[in-house]
N, C-alpha and C positions, 0 to 999 in steps of 0.2 A: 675136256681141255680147260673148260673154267674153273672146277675144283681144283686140279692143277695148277693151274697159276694162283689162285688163290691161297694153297698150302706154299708154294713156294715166296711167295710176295711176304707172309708173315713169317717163313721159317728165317730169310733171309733177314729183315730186320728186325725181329727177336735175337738175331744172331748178334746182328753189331751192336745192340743194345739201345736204348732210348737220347742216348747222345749223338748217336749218329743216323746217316737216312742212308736209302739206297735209291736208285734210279730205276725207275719200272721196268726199262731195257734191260735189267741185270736178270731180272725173273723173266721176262720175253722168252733172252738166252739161254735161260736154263732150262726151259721147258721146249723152247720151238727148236733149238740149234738153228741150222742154217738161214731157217727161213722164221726167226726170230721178230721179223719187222712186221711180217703180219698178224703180231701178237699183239701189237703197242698198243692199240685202241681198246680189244679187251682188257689188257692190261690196265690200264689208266683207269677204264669203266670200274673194273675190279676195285683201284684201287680209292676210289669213289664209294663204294658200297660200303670198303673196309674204316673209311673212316667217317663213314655215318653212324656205323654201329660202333666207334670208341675204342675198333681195332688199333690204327696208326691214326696219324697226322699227315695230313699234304702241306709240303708247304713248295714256295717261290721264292728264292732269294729271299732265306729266313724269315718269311713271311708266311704264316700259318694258313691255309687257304680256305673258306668254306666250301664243302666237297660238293653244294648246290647251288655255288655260284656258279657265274661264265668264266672263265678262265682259261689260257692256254700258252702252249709253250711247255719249257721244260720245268718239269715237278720235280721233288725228290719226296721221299715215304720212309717216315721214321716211328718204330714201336712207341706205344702208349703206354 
């Protein structure tokens, strides 16, 4: 399920292109359907790894986030 989410989280913002971000719930959805919520953490964790390696950007109310800080709340995740 993690390779999964992980291909979908980059397919998805490769998609919209580096102008825009998507919300980790968008790939939750796409991979979990129904039961999407119990994705969120993986998700986020995911999307943590992805941009330690200079895959995406996290950021917070356009605020870029380091992905080894504390931080919490709602993210969004935009291609690099």
């Amino acid at each position: 399920m993690s390779d999964e989410l992980r291909t979908t989280i980059l397919e998805l913002a490769r998609r919209r292109g580096p102008d825009k971000t998507i919300c980790p719930s968008e790939a939750a959805r796409a991979v979990g359907g129904e039961r999407w919520r119990d994705l969120m953490d993986d998700a986020r964790d995911i999307a943590r790894d992805l941009a330690r390696n200079g895959d995406v950007e996290i950021s917070q109310k356009g605020t870029v986030l380091d992905p080894d800080g504390p931080w919490r709340g709602p993210i969004r995740i935009r291609a690099t």
